[in-house]
C-alpha positions as CSV (number, residue, x, y, z in Angstrom):
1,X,83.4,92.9,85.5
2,X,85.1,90.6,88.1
3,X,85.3,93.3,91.1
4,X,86.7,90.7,93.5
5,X,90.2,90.1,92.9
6,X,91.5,93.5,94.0
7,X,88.9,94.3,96.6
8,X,86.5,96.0,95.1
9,X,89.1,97.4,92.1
10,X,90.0,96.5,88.4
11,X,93.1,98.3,86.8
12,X,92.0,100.5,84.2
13,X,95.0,101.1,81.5
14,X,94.3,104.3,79.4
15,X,95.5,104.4,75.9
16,X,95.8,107.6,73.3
17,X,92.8,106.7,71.3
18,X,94.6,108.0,67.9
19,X,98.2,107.2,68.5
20,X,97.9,104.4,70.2
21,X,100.2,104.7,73.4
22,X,99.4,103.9,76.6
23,X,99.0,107.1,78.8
24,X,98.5,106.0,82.7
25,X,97.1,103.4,84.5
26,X,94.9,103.8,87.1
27,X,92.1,101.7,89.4
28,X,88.3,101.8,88.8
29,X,85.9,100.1,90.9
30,X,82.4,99.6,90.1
31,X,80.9,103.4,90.3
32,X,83.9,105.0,88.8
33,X,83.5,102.7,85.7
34,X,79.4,103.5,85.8
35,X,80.7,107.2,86.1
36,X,82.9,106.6,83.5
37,X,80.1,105.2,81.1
38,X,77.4,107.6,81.7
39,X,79.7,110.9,81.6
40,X,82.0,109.9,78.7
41,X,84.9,110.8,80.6
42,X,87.4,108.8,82.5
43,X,86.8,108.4,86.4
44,X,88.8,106.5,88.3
45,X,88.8,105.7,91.9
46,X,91.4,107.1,94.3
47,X,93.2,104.8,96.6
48,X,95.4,107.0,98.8
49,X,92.0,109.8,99.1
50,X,89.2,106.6,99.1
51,X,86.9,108.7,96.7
52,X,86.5,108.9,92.9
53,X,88.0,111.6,91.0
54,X,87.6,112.4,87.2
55,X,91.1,113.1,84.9
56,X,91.2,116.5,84.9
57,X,88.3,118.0,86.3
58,X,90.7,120.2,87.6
59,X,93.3,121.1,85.0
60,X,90.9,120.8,81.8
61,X,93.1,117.8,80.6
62,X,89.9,115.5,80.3
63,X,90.3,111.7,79.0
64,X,87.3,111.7,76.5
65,X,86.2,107.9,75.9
66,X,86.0,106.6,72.8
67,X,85.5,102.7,73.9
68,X,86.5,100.6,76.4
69,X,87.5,97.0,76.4
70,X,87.9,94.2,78.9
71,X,90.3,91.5,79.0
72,X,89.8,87.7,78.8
73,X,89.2,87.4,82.9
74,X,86.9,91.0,82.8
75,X,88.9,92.0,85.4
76,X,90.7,94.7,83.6
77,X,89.8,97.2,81.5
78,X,91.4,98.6,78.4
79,X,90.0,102.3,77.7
80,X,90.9,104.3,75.0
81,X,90.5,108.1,75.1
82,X,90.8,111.2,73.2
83,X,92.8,114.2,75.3
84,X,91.2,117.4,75.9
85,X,92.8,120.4,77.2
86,X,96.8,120.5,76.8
87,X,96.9,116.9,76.6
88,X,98.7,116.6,79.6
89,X,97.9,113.2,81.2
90,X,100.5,112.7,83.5
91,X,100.8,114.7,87.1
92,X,104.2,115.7,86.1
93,X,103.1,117.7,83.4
94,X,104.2,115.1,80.6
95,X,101.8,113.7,78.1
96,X,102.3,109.7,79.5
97,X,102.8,108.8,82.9
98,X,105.3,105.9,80.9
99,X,108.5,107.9,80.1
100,X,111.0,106.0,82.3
101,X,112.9,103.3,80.8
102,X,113.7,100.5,83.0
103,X,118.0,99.9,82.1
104,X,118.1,96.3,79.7
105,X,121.1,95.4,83.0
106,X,118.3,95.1,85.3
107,X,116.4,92.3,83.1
108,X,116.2,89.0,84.4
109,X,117.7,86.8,81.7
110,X,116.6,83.2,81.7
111,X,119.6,81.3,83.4
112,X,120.7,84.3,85.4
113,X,121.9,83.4,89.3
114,X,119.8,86.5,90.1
115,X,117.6,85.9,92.6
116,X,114.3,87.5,92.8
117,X,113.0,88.8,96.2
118,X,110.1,86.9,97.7
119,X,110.2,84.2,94.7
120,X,110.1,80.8,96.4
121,X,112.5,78.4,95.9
122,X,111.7,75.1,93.4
């Protein structure tokens, strides 16, 4: 795995194993994916604490892994889990951290005056 691009961290995207739907995203670096691997369950590394911390070790709502993937550039992993507990991923008590749906009006269409912020000018 290619640990350099995000200083010292690869995303880690966590998908529902069965259904298929992506549950959270969250950021690994090298001993949270080795934690990962030898305990089965998913670890991820906090960025706001410094420190790795397993899904659920407090609530009971564990990530179970059932494989995990990289990406062309191995510097993202795909893993897909089974949910334990109430199945609760997300920390506001929903089952995906992806329930928010972005309005189609704020889409940049192709041809659209809108300017981006920071996008440089060609």
């Amino acid at each position: 795995m290619d640990f350099t691009k995000l200083n010292g961290l690869i995303p880690a995207v966590i998908q529902d194993d069965e259904t298929g739907d992506v549950l959270m995203v969250g950021f690994m670096n090298q001993d949270a994916l080795d934690r990962t691997i030898a305990t089965g369950f998913a670890t991820f590394y906090s960025r706001s604490r410094a420190t790795l911390w397993t899904k659920g070790e407090t609530s009971g709502n564990r990530l179970s892994v059932k494989s995990i993937l990289t990406d062309c550039d191995e510097d993202t992993v795909l893993v897909k889990v089974t949910r334990q507990g109430d199945g609760l991923v997300c920390h506001t008590g929903a089952v995906s951290c992806f329930f928010t749906t972005v309005p189609h009006e704020r889409f940049r269409t192709e041809g659209s005056a809108q300017k981006v912020p920071h996008e440089e000018q060609s």
